[in-house]
C-alpha positions as CSV (number, residue, x, y, z in Angstrom):
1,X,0.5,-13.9,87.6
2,X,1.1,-16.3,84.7
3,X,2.2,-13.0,82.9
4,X,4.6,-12.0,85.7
5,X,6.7,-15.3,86.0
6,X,6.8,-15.1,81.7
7,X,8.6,-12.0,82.2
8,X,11.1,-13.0,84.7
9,X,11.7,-16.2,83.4
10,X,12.1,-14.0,79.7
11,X,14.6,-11.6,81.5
12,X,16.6,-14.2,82.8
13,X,17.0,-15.9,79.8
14,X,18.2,-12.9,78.2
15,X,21.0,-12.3,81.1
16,X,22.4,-16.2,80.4
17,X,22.5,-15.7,76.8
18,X,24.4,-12.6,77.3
19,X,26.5,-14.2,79.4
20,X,27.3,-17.0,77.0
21,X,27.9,-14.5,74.1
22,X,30.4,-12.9,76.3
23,X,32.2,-16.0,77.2
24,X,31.8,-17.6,73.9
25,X,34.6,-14.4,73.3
26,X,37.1,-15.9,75.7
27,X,39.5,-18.9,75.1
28,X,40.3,-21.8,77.1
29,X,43.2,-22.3,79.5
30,X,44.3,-24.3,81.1
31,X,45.2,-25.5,84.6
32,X,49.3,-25.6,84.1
33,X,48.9,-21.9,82.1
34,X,46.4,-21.1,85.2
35,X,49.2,-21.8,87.5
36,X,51.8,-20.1,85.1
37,X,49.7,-16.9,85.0
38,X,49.2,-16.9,88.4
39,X,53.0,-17.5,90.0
40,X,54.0,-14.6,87.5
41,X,51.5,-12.6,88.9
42,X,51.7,-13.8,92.8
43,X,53.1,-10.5,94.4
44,X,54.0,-13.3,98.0
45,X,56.0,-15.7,94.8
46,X,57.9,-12.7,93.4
47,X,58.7,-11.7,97.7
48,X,59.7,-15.5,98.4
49,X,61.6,-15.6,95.5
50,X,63.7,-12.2,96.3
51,X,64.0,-13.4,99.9
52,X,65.1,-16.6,98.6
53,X,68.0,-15.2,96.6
54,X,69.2,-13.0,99.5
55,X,69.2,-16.7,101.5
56,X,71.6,-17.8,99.3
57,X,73.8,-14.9,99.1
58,X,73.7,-14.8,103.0
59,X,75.2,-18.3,103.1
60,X,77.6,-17.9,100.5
61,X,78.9,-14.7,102.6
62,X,78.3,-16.9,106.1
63,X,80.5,-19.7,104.4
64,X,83.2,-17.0,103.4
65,X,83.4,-15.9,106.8
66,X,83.8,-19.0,108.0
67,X,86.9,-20.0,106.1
68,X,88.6,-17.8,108.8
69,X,86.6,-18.6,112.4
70,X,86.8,-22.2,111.1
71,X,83.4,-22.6,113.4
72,X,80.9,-25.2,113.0
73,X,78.8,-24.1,114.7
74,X,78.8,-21.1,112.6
75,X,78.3,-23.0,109.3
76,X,75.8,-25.0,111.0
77,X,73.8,-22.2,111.6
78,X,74.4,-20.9,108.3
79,X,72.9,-23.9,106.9
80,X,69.7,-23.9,108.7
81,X,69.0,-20.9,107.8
82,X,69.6,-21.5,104.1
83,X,67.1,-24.6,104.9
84,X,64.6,-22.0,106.5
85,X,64.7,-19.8,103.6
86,X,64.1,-23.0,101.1
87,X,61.5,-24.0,102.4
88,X,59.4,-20.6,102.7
89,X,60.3,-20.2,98.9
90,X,58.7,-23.9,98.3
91,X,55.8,-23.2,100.6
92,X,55.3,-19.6,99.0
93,X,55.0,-21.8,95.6
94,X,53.0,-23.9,96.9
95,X,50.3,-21.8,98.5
96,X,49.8,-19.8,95.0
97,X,50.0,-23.4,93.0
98,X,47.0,-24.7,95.5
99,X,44.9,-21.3,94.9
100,X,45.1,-21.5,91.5
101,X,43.8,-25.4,91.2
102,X,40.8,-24.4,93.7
103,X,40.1,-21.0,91.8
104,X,39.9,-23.1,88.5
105,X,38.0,-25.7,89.7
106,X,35.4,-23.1,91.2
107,X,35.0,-21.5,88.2
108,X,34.1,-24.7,86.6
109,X,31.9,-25.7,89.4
110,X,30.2,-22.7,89.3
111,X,29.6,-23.5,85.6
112,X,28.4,-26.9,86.7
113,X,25.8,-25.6,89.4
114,X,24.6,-23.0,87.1
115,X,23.7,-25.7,84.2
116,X,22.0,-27.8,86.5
117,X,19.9,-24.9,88.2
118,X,19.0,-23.8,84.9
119,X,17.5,-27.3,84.2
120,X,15.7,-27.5,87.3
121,X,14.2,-23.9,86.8
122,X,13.0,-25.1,83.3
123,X,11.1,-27.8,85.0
124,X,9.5,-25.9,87.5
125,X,8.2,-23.7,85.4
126,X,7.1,-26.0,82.9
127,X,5.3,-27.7,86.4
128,X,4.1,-24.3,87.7
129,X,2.4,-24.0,84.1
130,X,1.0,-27.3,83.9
131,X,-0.9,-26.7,87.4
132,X,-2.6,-23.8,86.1
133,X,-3.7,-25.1,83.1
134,X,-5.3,-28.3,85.5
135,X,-6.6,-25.5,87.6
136,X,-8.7,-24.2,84.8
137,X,-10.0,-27.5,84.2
138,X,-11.2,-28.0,87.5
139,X,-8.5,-30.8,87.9
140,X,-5.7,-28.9,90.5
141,X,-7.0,-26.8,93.6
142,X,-5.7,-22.8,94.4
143,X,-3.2,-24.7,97.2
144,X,-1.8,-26.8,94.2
145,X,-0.9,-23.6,92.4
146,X,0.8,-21.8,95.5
147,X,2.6,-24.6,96.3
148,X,3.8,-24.8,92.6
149,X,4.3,-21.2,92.4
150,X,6.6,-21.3,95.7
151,X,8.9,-24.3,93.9
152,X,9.2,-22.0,90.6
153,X,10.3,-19.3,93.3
154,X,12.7,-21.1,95.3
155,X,14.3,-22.6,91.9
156,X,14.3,-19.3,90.2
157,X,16.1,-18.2,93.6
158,X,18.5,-20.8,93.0
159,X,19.2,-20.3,89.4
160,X,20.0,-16.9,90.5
161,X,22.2,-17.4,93.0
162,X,23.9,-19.9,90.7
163,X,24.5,-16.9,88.0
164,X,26.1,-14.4,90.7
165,X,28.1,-17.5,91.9
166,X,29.6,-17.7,88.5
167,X,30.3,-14.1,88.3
168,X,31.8,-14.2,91.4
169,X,34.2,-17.0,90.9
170,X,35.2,-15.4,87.0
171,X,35.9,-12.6,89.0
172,X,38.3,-14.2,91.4
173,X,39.7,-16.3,88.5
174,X,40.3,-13.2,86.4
175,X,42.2,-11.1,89.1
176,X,44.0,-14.6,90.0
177,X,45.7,-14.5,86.3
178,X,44.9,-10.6,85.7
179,X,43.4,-11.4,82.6
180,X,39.6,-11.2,81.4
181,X,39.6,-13.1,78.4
182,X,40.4,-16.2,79.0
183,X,38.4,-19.4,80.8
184,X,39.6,-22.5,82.7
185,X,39.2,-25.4,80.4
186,X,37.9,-27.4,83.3
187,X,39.9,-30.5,82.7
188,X,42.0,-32.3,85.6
189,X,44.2,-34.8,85.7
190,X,43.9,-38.2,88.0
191,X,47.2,-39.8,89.1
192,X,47.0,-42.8,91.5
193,X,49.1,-41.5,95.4
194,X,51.7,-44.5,95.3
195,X,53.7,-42.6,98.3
196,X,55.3,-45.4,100.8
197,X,54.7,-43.6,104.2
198,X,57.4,-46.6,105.9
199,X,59.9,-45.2,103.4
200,X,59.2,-41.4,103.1
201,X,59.2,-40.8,107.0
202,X,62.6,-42.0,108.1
203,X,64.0,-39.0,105.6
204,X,61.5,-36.4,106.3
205,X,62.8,-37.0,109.8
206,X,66.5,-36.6,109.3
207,X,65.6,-33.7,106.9
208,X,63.2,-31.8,109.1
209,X,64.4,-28.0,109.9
210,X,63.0,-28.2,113.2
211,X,64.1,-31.5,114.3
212,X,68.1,-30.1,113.2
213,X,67.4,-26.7,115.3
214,X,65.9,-29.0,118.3
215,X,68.9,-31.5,117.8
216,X,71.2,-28.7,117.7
217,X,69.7,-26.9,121.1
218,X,70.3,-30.6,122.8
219,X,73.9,-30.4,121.5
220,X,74.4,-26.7,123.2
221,X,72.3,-27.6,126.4
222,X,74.5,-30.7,126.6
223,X,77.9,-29.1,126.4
224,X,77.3,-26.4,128.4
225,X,76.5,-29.1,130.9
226,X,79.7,-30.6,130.6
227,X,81.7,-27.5,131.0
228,X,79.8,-26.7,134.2
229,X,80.8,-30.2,135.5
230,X,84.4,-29.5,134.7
231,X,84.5,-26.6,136.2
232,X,82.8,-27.9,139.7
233,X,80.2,-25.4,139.2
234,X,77.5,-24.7,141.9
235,X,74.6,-27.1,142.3
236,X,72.0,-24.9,141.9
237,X,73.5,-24.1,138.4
238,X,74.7,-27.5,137.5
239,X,70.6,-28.8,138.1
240,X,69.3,-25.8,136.1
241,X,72.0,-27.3,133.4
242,X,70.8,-30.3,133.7
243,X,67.2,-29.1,133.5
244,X,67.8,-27.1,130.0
245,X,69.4,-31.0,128.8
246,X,66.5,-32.5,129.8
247,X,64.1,-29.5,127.7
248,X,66.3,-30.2,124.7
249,X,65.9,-33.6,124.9
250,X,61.8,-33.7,125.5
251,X,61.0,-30.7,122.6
252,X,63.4,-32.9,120.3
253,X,61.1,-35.5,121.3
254,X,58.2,-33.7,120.7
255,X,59.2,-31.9,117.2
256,X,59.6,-35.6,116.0
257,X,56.2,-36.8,117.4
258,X,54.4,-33.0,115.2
259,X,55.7,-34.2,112.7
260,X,55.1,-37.7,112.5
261,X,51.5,-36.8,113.2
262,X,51.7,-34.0,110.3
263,X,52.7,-36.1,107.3
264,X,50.4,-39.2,108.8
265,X,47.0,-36.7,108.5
266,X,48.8,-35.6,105.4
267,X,49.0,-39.2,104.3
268,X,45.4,-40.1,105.1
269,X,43.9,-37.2,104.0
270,X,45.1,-38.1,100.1
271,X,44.4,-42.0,100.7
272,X,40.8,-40.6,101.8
273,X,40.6,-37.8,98.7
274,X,41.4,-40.6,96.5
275,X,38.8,-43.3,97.5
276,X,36.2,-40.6,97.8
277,X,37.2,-39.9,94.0
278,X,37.1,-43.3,93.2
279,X,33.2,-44.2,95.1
280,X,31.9,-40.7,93.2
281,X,32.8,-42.5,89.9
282,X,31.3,-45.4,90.8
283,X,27.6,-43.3,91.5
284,X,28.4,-41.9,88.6
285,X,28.6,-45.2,86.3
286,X,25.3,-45.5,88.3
287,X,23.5,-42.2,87.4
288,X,24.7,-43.1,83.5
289,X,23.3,-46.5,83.5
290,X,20.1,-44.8,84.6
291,X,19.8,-42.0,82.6
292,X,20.8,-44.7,79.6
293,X,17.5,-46.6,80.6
294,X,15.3,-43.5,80.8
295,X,16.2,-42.8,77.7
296,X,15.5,-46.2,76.0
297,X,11.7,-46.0,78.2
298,X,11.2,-42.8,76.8
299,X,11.8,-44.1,73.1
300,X,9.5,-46.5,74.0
301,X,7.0,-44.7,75.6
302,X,7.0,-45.8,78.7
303,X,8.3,-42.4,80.2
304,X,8.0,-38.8,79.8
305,X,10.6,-36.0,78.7
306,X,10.6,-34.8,81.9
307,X,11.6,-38.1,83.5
308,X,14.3,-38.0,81.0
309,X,15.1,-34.2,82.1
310,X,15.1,-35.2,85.4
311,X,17.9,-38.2,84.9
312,X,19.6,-35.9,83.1
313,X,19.7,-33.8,86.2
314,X,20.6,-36.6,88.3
315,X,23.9,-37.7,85.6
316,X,24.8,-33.8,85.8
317,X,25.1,-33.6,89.7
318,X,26.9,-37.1,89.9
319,X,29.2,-35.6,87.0
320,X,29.6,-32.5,89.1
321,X,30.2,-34.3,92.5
322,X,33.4,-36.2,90.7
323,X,34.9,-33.3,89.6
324,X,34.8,-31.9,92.9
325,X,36.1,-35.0,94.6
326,X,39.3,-34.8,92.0
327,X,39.6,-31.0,92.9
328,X,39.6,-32.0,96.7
329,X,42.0,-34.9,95.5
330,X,44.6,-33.1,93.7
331,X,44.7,-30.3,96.5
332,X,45.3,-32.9,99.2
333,X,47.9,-34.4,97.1
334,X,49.7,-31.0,96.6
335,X,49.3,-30.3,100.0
336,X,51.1,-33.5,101.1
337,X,54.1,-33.2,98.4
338,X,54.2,-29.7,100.0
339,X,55.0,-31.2,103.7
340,X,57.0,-33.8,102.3
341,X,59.8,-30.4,101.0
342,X,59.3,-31.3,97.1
343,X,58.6,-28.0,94.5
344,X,55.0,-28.6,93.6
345,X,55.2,-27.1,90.3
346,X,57.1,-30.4,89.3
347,X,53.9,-32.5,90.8
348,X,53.4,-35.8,88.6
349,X,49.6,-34.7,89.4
350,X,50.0,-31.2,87.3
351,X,51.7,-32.9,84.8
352,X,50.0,-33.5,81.0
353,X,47.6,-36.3,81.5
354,X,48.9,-39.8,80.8
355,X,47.4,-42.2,78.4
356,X,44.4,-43.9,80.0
357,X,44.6,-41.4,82.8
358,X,41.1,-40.8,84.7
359,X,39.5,-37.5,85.2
């Protein structure tokens, strides 16, 4: 049996050392060249920015025809739309931007999970041997050898899984940028979310596409009303007028009320991404101080290599869990600069890292 798990544990070696020659060919990127590779090879960015250019040209020609109908209306229907077709080129960017972070930060994940798997698998073999040889010396039972047997099976399972993960998310990175030979760098950048909610809001508000369509179906609703009443129209059809006012005025009402609700989950979301960042870092300062302590007992003899392994373990995961919680950070962040109408390309988050920047 002994024999058996040599051979696998053997063949997997192999496969990550292959794997490591191969990517020990590619070179670094980074997240801004992610995004860069990916907007130039976004097939919905290229679409949103076509559509957006016809947008334009339709309102220039609107605003030409206007000169002679003289129609506000007119031009402010024009202008919406123009509006509309800004923001579906600025959420087009923004969906391919917010794809490429998560992609990259995947990839590095994966890289993270399969490190630590790898580890663990190391151990549990080295455990799975030790029980034998205690089972030879009378000093370990057959249930003590099945039971380590099953851990080096379950972790060699993992470890696995871990590998396939990897290939998986290289995969998705690679058609994401439509280039093999290159790998994410895996750094991110941390920038504190100083957005004043009391300020922002008022202006999202008198910006809002919606809330100018709904303002603008009031305005109809109410001058219809008003020509009805001049003309001494029947009641019937002077109540339904009144009734279409009334619409107007409660789904104005209720586009305000979306979204104010919208950018206040927006709003949390990042203040809650950020302090989950900031209480990872603080476990990991932890995990450090522990594995810094293990290390000095080991020197001293007080602890084994495998306590040490096992700290080291414990620092990787802690290490791992704040990169995700900056990953979940920076997408929340993107996400809300999204809602609030700004280009998220020119994101203070994506830009180069600032001196004594976390992360």
């Amino acid at each position: 049996m002994w024999k058996k798990h040599r051979t696998v544990f053997i063949c997997l070696s192999f496969i990550l050392l292959f794997s490591g020659l191969v990517n020990a060919g590619n070179r670094d990127i980074s997240l801004n060249d992610a995004i860069y590779r990916a907007l130039q090879e976004s097939l919905e960015f290229k679409i949103a920015q076509l559509e957006w250019e016809n947008a334009k040209l339709a309102y220039q020609k609107a605003s030409a025809d206007n000169l002679l109908t003289q129609s506000a209306y007119n031009q402010r229907l024009a202008e919406l739309d123009l509006l509309k077709a800004e923001k579906a080129y600025k959420n087009s960017i923004a969906n391919v931007v917010i794809s490429a972070v998560q992609k990259f930060s995947d990839l590095h994940i994966a890289e993270m999970n399969l490190r630590i798997s790898e580890e663990q698998l190391r151990l549990k073999q080295k455990a799975r041997d030790l029980t034998e040889k205690k089972l030879k010396m009378q000093n370990a039972s057959e249930y003590d050898l099945l039971q380590a047997e099953a851990a080096l099976a379950s972790s060699q399972m993992e470890q696995q899984a871990a590998v396939n993960s990897l290939e998986e998310k290289k995969q998705t990175f690679c058609l994401l940028i439509n280039s093999e030979n290159v790998m994410p760098d895996g750094h991110l950048n941390f920038v504190p979310f100083e957005a004043d909610l009391t300020d922002i809001l008022p202006r999202l508000l008198e910006a809002s596409v919606a809330i100018k369509e709904a303002e603008d179906s009031l305005a109809l609703s109410r001058l219809n009303w008003e020509r009805l009443r001049l003309e001494e129209t029947a009641e019937l059809t002077m109540r339904e007028a009144e009734n279409a006012v009334r619409l107007a005025e409660l789904r104005l009402e209720q586009a305000r009320a979306n979204l104010t609700q919208q950018v206040q989950a927006a709003f949390n979301k990042v203040k809650q991404a950020e302090q989950a960042y900031r209480a990872r870092q603080i476990s990991l300062q932890l995990e450090q101080r522990v594995y810094d302590i293990t290390k000095g007992q080991v020197e001293a003899g007080l602890k084994t290599e495998d306590d040490l392994a096992n700290a080291q373990i414990s620092l990787w995961q802690a290490e791992r869990s704040v990169y995700e919680a900056l990953s979940s950070y920076i997408v929340a962040y993107l996400e809300w600069e999204d809602l609030i109408g700004r280009d998220v390309r020119e994101s203070v988050i994506l830009q180069p890292a600032h001196v004594g920047a976390e992360g």
